[in-house]
N, CA and C atoms as an extended XYZ file, in Angstrom:
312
Properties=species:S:1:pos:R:3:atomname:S:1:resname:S:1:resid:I:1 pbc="F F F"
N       -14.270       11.320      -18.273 N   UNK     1
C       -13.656       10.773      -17.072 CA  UNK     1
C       -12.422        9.964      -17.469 C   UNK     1
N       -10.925       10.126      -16.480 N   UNK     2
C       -10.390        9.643      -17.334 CA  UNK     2
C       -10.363        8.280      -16.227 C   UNK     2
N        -9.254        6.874      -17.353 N   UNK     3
C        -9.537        5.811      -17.197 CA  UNK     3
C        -8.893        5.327      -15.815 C   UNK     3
N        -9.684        4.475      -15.121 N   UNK     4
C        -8.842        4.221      -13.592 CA  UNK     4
C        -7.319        3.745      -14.036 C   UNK     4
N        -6.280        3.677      -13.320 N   UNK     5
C        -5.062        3.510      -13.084 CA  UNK     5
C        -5.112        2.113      -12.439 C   UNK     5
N        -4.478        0.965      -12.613 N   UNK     6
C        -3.951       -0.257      -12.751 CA  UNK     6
C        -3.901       -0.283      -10.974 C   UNK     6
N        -2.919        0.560      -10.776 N   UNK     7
C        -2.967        0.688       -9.168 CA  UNK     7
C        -4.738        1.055       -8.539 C   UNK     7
N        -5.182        2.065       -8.815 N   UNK     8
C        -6.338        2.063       -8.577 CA  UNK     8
C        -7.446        1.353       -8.056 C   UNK     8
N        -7.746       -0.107       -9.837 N   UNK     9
C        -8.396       -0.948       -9.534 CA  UNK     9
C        -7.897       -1.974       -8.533 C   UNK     9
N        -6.521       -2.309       -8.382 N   UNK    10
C        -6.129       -3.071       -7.215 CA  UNK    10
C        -6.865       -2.774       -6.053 C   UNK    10
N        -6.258       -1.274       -6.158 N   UNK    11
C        -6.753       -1.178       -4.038 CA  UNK    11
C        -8.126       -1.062       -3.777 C   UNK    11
N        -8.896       -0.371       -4.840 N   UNK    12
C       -10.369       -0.631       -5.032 CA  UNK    12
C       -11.035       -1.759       -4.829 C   UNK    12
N       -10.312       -3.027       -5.436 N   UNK    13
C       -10.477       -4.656       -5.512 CA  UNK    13
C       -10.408       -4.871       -3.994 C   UNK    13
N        -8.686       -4.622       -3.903 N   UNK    14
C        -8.812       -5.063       -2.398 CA  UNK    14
C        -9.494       -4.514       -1.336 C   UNK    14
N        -9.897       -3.507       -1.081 N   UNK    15
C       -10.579       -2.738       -0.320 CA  UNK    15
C       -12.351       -3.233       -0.012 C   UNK    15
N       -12.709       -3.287       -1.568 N   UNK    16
C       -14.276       -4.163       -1.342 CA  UNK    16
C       -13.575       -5.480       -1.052 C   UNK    16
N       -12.965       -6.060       -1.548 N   UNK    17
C       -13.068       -7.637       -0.847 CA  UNK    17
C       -12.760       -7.727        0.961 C   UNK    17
N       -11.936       -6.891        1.585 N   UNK    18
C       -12.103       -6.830        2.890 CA  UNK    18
C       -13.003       -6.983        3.013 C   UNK    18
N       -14.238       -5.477        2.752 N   UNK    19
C       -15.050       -5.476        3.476 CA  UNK    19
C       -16.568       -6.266        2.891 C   UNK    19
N       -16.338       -6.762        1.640 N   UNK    20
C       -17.053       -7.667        1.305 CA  UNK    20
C       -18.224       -7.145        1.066 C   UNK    20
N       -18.130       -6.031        0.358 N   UNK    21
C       -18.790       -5.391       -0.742 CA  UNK    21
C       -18.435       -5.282       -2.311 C   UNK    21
N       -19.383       -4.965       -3.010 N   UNK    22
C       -19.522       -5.032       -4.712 CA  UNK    22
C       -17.690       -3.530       -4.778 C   UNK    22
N       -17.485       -3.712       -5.690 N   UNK    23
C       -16.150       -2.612       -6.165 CA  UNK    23
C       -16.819       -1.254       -6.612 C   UNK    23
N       -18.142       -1.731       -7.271 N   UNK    24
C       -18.445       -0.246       -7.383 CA  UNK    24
C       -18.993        0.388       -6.625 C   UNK    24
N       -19.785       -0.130       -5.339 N   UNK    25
C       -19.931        1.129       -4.675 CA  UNK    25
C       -18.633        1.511       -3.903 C   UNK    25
N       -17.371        1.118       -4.186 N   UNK    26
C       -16.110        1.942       -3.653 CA  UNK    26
C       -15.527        3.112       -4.167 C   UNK    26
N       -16.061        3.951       -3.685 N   UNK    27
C       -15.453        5.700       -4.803 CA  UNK    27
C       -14.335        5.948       -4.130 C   UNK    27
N       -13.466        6.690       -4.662 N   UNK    28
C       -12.215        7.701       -4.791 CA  UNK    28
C       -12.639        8.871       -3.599 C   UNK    28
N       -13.873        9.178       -3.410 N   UNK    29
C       -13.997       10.362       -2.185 CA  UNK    29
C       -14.773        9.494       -1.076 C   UNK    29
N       -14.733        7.637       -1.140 N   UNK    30
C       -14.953        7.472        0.186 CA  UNK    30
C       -13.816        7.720        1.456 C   UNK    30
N       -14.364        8.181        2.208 N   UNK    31
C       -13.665        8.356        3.841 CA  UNK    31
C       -13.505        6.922        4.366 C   UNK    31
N       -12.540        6.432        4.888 N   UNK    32
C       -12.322        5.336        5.032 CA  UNK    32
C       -12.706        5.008        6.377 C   UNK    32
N       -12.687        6.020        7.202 N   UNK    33
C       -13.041        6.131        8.683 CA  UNK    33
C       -15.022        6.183        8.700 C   UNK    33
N       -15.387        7.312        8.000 N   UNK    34
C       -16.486        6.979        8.137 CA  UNK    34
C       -17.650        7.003        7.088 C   UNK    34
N       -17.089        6.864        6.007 N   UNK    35
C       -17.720        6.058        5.203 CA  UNK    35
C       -17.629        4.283        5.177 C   UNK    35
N       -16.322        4.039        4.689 N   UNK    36
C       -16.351        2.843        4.953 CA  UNK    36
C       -16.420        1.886        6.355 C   UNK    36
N       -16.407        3.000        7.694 N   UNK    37
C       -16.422        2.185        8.995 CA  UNK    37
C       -14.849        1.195        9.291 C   UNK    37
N       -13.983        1.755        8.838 N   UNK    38
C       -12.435        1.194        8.949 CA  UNK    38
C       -11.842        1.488       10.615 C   UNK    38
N       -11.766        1.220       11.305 N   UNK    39
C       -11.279        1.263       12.370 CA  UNK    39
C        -9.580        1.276       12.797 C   UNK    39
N        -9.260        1.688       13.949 N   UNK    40
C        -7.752        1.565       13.958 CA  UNK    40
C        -7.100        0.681       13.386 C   UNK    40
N        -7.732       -0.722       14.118 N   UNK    41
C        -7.317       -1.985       13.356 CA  UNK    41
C        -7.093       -2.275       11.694 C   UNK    41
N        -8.589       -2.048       11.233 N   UNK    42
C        -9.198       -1.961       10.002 CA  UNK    42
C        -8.284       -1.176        9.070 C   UNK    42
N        -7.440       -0.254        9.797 N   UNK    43
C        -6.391        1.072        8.697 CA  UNK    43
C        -5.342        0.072        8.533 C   UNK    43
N        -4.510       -0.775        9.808 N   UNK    44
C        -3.384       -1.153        9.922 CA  UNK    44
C        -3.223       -2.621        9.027 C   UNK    44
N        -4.670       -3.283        8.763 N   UNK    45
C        -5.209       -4.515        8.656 CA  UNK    45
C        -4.821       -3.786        6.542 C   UNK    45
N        -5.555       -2.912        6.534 N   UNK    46
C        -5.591       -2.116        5.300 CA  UNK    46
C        -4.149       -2.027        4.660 C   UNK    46
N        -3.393       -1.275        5.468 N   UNK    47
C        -1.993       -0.972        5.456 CA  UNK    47
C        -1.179       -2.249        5.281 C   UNK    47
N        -1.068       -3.087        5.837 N   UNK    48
C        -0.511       -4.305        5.352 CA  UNK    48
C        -0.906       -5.271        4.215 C   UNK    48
N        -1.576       -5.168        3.773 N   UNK    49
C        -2.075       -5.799        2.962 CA  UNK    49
C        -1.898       -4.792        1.510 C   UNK    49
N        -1.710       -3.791        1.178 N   UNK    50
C        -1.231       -2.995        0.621 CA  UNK    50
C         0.428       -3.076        0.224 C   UNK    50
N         0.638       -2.895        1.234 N   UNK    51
C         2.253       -3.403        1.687 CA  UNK    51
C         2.324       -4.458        1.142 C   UNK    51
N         1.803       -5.411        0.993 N   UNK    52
C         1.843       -6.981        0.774 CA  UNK    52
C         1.890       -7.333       -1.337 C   UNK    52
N         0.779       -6.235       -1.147 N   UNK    53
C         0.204       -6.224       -2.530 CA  UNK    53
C         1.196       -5.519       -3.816 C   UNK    53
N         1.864       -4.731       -2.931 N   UNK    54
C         2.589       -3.779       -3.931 CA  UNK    54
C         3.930       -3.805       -3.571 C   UNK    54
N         4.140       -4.907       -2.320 N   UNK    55
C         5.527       -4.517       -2.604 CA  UNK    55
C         6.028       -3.539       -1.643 C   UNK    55
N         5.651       -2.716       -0.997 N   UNK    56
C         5.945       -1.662       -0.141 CA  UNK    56
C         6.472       -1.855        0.810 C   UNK    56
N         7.128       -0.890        1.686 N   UNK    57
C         6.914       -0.779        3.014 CA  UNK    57
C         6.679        1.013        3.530 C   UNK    57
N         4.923        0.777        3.883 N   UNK    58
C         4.357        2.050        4.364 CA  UNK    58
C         4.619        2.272        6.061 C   UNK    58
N         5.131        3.388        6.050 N   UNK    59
C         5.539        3.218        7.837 CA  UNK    59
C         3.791        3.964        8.416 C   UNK    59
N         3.503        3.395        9.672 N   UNK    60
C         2.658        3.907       10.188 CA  UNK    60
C         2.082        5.261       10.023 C   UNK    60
N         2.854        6.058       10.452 N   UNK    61
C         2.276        7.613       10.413 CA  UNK    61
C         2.003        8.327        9.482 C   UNK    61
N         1.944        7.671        7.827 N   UNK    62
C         1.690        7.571        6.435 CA  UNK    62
C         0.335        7.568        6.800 C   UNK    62
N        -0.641        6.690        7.939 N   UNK    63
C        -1.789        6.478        7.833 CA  UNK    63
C        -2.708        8.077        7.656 C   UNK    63
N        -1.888        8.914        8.855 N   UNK    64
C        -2.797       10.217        9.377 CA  UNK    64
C        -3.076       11.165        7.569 C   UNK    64
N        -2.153       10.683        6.744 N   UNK    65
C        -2.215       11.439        5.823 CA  UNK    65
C        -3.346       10.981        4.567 C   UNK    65
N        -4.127        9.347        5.324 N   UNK    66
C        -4.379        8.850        4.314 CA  UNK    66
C        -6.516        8.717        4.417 C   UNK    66
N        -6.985        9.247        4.644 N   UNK    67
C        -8.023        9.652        4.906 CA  UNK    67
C        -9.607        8.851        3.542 C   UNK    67
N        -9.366        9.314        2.241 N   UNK    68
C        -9.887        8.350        1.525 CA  UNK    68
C        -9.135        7.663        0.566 C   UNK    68
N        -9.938        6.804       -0.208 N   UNK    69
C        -9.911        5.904       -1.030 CA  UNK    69
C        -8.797        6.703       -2.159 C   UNK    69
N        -9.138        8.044       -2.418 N   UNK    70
C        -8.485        8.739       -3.094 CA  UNK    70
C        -6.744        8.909       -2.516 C   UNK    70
N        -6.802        9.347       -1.628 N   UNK    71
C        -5.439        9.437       -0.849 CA  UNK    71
C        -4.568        8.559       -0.656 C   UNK    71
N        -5.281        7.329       -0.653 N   UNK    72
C        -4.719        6.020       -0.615 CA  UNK    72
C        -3.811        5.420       -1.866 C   UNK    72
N        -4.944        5.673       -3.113 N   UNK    73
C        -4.110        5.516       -4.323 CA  UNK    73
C        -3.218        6.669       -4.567 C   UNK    73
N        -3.372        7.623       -3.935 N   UNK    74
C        -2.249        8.708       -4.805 CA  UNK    74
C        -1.180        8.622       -3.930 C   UNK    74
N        -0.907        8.280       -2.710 N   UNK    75
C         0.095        7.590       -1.805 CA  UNK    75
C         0.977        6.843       -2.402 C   UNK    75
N         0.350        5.397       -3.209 N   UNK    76
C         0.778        4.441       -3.828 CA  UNK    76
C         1.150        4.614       -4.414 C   UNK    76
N         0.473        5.430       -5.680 N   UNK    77
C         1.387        5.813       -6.876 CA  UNK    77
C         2.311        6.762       -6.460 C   UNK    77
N         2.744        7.308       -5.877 N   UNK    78
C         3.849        8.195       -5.440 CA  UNK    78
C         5.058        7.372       -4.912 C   UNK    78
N         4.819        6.085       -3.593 N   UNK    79
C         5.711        5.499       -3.449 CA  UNK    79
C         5.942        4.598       -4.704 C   UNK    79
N         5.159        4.126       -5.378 N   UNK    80
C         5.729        3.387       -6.303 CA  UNK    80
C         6.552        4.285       -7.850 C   UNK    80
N         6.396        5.114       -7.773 N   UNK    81
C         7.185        6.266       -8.473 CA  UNK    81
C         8.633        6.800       -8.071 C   UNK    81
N         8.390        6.238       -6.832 N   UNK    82
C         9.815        7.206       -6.066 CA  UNK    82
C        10.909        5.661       -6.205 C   UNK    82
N        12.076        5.780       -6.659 N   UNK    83
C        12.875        4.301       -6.697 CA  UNK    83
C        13.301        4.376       -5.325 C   UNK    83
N        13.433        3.690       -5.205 N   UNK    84
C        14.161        3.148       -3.475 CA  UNK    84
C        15.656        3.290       -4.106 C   UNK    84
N        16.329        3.780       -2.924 N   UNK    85
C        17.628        4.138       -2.809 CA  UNK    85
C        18.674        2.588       -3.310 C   UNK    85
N        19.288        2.663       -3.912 N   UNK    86
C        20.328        1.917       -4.463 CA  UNK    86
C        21.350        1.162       -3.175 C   UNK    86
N        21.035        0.168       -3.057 N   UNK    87
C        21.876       -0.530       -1.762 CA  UNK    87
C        23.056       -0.486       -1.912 C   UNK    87
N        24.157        0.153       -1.146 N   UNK    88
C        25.265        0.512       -1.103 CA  UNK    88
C        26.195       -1.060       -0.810 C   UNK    88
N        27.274       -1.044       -1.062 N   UNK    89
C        28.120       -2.793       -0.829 CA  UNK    89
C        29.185       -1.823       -0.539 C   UNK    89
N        29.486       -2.691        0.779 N   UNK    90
C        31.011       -2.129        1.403 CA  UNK    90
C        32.147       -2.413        0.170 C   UNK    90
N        33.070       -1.211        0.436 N   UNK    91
C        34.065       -1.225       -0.411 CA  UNK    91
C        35.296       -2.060       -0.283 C   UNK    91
N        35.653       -3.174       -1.199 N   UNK    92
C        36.722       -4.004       -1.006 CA  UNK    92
C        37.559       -3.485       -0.758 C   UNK    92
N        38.685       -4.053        0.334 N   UNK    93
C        40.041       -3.571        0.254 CA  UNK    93
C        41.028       -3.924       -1.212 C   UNK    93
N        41.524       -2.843       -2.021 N   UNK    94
C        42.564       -3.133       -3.387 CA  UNK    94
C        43.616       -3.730       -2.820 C   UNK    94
N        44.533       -4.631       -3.938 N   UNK    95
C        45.833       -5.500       -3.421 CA  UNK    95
C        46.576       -4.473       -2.503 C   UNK    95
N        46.871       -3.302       -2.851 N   UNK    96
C        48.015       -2.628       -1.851 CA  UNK    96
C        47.239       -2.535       -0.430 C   UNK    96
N        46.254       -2.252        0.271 N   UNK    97
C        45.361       -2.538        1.223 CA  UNK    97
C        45.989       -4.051        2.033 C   UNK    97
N        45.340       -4.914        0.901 N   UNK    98
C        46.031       -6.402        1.403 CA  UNK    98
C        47.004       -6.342        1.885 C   UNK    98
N        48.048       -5.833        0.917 N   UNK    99
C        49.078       -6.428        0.978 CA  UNK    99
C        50.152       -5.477        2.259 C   UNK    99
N        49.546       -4.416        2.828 N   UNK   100
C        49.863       -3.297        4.054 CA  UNK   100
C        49.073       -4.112        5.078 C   UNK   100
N        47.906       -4.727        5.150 N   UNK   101
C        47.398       -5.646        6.506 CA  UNK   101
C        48.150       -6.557        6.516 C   UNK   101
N        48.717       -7.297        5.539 N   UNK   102
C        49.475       -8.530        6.079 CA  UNK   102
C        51.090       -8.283        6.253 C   UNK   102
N        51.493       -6.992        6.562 N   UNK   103
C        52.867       -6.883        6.659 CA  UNK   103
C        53.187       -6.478        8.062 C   UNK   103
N        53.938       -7.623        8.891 N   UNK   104
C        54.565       -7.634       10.202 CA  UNK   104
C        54.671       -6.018       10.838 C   UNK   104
């Protein structure tokens, strides 16, 4: 078996401490809906706190795709794999720019 992933034990961690159960009975093929009893709330309550944890921002409709415990971490590790786009900075005007705005 290979060894859990860093991300893994996080959401595993966080996931039993919600619901305030032991970590190991949290598996990789629990259903979050109805194994774990997660509710609409309970996904979004989930979802932010995730978000919180890692840094993210998961948009809603990420949820329909996210079904267990398993899906959840391989989500994560995917957004946290993917770099976020490089923030663009408006382009200064050069001296000749300047120096054509300030001429009568």
């Amino acid at each position: 078996m290979a060894p859990e992933s860093a991300v893994a034990a996080r959401i595993r961690e966080g996931i039993a401490e919600h619901l305030k159960r032991d970590v190991s009975t949290i598996r990789l093929q629990d259903d979050l809906r109805n194994d774990l009893g997660l509710d609409s709330l309970g996904m979004i309550e989930l979802l932010f706190k995730i978000e919180e944890t890692f840094d993210l921002d998961i948009p809603n409709a990420d949820l329909s795709e996210m079904n267990t415990i398993g899906d959840v971490i391989a989500h994560v590790e995917k957004r946290l794999e993917t770099p976020a786009a490089a923030p663009t900075s408006p382009t200064l005007p050069d001296a000749e720019d300047q120096r054509q705005a300030t001429r009568p």
